[in-house]
BAPADO-495601 format. One record per residue: x, y, z of N, C-alpha, C in turn; residue number from 0; residue in three letters. Coordinates in steps of 0.001 Angstrom, whole numbers. Each point is the difference from the previous one (the first is absolute). Layout:
N
<rec <X,Y,Z>,<X,Y,Z>,<X,Y,Z>,NUM,ALA>,
...
REM end
This chain:
163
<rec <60601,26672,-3888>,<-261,806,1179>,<-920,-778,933>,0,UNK>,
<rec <489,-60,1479>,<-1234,-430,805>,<-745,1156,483>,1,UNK>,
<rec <-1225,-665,38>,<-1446,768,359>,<-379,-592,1217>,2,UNK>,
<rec <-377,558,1149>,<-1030,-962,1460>,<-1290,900,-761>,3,UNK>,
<rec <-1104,-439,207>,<-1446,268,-111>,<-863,-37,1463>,4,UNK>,
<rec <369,789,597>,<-295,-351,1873>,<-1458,594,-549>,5,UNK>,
<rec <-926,-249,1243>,<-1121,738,860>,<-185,-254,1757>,6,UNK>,
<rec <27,1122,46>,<-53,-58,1266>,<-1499,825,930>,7,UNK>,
<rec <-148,-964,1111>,<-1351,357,519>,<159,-115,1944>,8,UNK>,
<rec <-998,807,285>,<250,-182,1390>,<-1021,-1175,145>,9,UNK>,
<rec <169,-366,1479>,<-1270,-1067,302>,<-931,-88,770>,10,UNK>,
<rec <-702,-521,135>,<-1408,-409,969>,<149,-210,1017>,11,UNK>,
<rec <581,-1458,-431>,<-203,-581,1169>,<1311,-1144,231>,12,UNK>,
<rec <-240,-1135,773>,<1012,-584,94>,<-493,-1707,-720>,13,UNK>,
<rec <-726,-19,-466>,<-527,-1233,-504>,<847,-278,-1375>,14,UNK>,
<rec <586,588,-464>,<1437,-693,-899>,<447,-634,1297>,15,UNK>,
<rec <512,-480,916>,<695,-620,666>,<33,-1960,7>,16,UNK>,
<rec <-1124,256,-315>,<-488,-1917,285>,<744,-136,-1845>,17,UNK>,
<rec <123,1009,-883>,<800,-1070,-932>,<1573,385,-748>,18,UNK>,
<rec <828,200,1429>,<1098,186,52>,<1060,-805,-322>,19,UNK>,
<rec <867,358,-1287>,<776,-1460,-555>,<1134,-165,768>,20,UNK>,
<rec <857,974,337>,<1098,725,293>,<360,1256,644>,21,UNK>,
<rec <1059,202,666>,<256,1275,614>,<1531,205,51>,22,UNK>,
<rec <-10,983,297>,<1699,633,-330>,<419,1616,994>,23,UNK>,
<rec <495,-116,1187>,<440,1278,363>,<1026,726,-1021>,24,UNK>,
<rec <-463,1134,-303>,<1194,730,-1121>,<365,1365,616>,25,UNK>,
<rec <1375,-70,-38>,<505,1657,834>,<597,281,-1642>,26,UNK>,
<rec <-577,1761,-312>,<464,648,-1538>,<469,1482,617>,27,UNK>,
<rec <1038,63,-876>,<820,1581,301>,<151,353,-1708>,28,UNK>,
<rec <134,1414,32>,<196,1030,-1436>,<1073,196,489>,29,UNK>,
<rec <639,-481,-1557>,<1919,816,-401>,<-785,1173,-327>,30,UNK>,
<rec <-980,253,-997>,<-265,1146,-696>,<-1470,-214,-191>,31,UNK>,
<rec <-868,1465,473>,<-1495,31,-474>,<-204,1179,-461>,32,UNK>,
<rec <-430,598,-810>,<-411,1257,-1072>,<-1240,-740,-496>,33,UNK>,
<rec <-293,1759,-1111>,<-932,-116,-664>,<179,-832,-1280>,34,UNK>,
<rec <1206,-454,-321>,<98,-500,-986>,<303,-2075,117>,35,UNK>,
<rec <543,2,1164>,<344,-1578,556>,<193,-62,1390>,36,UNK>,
<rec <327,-1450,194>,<129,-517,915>,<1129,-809,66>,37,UNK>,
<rec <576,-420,1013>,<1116,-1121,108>,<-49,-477,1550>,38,UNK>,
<rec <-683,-1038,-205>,<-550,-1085,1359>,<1175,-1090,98>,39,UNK>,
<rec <178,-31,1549>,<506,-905,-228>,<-906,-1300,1450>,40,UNK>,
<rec <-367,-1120,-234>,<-785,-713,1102>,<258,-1311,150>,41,UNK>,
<rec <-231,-263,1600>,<566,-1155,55>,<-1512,-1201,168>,42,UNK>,
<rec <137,-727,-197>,<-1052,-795,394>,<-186,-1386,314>,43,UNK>,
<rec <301,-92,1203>,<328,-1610,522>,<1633,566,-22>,44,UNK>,
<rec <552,-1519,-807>,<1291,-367,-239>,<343,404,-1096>,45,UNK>,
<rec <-737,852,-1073>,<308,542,-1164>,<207,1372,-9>,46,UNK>,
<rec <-7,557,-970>,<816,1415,-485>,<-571,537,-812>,47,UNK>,
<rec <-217,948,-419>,<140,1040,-1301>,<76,1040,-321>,48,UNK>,
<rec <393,791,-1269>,<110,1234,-151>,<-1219,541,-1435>,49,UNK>,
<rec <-821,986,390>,<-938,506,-761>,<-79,515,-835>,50,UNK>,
<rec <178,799,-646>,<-132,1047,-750>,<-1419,760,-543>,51,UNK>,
<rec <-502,556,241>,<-1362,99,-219>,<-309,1670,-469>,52,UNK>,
<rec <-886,214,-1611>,<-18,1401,-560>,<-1272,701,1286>,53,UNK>,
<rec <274,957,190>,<-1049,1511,735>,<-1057,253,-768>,54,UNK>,
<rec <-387,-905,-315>,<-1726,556,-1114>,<-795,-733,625>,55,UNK>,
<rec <-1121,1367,170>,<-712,-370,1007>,<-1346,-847,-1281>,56,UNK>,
<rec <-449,-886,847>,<-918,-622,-649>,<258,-2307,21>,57,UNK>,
<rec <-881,-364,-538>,<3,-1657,-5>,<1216,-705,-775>,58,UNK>,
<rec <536,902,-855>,<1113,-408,-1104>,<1248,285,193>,59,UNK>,
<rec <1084,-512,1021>,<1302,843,98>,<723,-696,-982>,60,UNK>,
<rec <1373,816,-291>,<854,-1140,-54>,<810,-550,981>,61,UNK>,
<rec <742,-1225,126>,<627,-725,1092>,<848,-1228,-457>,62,UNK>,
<rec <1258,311,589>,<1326,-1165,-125>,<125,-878,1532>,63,UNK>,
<rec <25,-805,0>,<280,-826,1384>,<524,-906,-71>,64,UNK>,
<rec <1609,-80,885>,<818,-746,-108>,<801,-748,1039>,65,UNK>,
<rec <-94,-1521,628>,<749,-511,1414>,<1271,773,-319>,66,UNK>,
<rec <-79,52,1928>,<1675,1049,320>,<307,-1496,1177>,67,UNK>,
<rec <1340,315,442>,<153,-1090,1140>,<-563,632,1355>,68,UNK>,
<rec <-565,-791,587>,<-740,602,1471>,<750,670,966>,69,UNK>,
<rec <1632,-579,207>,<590,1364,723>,<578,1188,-855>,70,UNK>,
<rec <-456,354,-1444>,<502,1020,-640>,<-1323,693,91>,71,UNK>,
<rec <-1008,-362,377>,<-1626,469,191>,<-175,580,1327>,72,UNK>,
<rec <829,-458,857>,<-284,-101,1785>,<759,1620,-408>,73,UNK>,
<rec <1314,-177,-237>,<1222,1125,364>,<-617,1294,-749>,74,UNK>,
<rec <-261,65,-1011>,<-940,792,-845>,<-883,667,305>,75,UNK>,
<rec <-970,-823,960>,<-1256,585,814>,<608,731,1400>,76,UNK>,
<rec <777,-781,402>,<476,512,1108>,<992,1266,-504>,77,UNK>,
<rec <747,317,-747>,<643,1220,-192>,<129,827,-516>,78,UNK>,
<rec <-897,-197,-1815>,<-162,894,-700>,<-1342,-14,-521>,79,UNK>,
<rec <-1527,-438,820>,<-1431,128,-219>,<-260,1288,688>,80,UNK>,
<rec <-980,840,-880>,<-1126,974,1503>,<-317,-225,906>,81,UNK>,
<rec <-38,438,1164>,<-1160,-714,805>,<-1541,934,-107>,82,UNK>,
<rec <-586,-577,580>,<92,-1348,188>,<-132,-917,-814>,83,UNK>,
<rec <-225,-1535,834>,<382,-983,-1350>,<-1655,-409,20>,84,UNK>,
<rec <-367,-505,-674>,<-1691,-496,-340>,<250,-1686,387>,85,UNK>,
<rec <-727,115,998>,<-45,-1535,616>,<-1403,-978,-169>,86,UNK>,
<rec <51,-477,-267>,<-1559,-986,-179>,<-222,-1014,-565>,87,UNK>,
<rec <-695,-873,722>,<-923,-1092,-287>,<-396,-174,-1341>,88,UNK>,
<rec <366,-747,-711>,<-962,-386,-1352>,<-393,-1613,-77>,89,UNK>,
<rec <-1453,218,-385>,<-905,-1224,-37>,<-131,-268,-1080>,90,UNK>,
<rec <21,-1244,-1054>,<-93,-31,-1141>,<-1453,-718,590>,91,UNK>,
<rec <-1157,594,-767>,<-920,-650,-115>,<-1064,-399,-1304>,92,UNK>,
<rec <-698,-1193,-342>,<-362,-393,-716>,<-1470,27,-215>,93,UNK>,
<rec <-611,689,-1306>,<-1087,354,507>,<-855,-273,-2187>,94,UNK>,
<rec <-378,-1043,270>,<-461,-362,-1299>,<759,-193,-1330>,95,UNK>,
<rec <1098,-628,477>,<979,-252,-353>,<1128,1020,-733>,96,UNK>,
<rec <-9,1268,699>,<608,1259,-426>,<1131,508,2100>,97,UNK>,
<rec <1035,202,-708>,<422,168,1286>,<511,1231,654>,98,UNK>,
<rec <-413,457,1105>,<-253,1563,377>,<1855,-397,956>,99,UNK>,
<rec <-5,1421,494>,<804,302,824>,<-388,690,1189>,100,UNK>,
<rec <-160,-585,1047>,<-314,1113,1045>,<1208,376,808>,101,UNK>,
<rec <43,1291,158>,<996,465,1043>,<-360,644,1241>,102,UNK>,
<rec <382,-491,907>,<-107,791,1389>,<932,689,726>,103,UNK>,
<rec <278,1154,-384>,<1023,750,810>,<366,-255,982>,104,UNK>,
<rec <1156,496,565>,<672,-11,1072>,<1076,1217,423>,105,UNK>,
<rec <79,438,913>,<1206,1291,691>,<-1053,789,-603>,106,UNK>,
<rec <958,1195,-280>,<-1062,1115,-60>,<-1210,263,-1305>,107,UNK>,
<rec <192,-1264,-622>,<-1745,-181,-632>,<-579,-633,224>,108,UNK>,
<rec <206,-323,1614>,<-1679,-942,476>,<-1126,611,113>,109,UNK>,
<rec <-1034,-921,-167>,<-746,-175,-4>,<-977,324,-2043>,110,UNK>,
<rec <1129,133,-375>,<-123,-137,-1748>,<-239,-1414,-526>,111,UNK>,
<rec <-1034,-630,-568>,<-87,-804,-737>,<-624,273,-1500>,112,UNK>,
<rec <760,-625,-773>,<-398,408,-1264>,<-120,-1748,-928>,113,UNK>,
<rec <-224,-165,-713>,<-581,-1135,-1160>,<569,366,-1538>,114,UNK>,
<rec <771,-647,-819>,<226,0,-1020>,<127,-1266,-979>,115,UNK>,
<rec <-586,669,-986>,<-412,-1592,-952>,<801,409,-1147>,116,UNK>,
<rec <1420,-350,-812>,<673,14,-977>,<-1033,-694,-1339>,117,UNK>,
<rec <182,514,-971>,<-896,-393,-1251>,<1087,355,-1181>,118,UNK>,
<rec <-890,-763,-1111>,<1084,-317,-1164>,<-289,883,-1208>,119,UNK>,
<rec <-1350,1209,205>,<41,1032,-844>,<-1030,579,1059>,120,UNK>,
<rec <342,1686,-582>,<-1099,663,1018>,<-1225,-270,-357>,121,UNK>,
<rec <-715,-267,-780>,<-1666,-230,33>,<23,-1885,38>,122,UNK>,
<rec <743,-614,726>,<-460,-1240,394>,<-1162,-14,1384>,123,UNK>,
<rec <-954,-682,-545>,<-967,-266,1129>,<512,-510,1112>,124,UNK>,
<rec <-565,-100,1063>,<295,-902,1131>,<-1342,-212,788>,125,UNK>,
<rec <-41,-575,1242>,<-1391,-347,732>,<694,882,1133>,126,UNK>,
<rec <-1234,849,424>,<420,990,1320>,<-286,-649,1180>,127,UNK>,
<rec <356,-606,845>,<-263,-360,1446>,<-1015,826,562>,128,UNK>,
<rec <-912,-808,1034>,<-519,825,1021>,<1131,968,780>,129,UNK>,
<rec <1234,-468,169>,<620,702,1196>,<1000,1236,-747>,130,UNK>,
<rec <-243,439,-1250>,<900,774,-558>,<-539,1234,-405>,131,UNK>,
<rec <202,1132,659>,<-601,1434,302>,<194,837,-1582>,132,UNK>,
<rec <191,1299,1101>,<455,947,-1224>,<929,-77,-471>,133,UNK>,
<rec <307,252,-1601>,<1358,-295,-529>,<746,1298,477>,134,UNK>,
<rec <1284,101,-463>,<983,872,785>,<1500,43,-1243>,135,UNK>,
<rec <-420,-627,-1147>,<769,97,-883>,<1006,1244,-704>,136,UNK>,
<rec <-1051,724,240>,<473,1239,-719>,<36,1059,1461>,137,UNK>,
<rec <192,-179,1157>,<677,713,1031>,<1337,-113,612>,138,UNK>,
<rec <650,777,-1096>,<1615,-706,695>,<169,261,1282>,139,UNK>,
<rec <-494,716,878>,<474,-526,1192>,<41,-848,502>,140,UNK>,
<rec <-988,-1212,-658>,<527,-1627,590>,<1038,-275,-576>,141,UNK>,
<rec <739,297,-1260>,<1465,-704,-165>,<747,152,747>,142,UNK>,
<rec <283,-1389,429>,<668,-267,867>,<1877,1207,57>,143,UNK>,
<rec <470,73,-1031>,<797,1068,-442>,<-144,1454,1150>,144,UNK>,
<rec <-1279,316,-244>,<-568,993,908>,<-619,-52,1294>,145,UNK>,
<rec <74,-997,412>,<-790,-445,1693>,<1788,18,547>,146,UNK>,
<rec <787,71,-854>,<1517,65,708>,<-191,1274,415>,147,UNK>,
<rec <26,1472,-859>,<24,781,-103>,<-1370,968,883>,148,UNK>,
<rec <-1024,-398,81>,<-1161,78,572>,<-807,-792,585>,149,UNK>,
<rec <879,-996,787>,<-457,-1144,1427>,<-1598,611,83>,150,UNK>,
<rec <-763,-1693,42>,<-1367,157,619>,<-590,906,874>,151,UNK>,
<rec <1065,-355,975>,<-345,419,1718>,<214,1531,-132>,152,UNK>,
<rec <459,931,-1285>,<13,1150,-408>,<-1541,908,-452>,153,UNK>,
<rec <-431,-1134,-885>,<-891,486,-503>,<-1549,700,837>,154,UNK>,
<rec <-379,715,-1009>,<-1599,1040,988>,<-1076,-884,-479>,155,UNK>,
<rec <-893,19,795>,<-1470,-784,31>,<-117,-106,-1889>,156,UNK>,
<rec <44,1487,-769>,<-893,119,-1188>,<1276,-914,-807>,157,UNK>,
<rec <1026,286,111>,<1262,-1543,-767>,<-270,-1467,280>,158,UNK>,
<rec <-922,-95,1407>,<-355,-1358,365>,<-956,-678,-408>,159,UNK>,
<rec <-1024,1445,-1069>,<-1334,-402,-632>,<139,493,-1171>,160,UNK>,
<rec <908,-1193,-1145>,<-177,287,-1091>,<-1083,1102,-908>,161,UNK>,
<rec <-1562,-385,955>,<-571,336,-928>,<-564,498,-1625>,162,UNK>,
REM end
């Protein structure tokens, strides 16, 4: 079985930027989102894929991910995804030799940025950055799954403050 081990956090500031390895515009559409899964399909660059991802909320999902061909990804998004589709910026950045993900929304979840650091069991340590806020792990309304379903530019002040 595959496992992702995500955490996810909002951020500070913008000082992850000076150690940016890589970047990638990614447009993602849902065949299917419930409480029980997901089925992503995203393109990124010149590549493809299709997701599969379990509805449990928390750091431990399970998850299958597999290359599709890029115009069976394009036609897909374009005819049988939700809208909307989740558009955004991702920064792979490097930060004590552990490597985060930043994403910066786009269409109707701008002005959303979020930070995620993949790990290889849930109680693995890591070093926290100055620029990495409150975590946001266990609020599914950041899965991305659900910002389809409940766009940023939707949300009320008290959804915008985790707290």
């Amino acid at each position: 079985m595959a496992t992702e081990i995500e955490r996810k956090y909002l951020l500070l500031s913008e000082d992850w930027r000076s150690n940016i390895v890589k970047q990638a515009k990614m447009v993602q559409g849902y065949l299917e989102s419930n409480e029980a899964i997901s089925i992503r399909i995203r393109t990124e660059g010149e590549s493809a894929n299709i997701n599969i991802k379990s509805g449990t909320l928390g750091i431990s999902r399970t998850e299958y991910e597999y290359s599709i061909p890029l115009s069976d990804a394009t036609e897909m998004l374009d005819k049988m995804c939700a809208r909307p589709l989740i558009e955004k910026v991702r920064y792979w950045v490097d930060y004590q030799g552990f490597m985060w993900e930043v994403d910066i929304f786009d269409g109707e979840n701008a002005g959303l940025v979020v930070a995620e650091i993949e790990l290889n069991h849930e109680h693995q340590s890591f070093p926290m950055p100055d620029w990495v806020g409150q975590e946001v792990s266990m609020h599914k309304r950041y899965y991305n799954s659900l910002l389809m379903a409940h766009p940023y530019c939707r949300w009320s002040d008290d959804e915008r403050n985790p707290g």
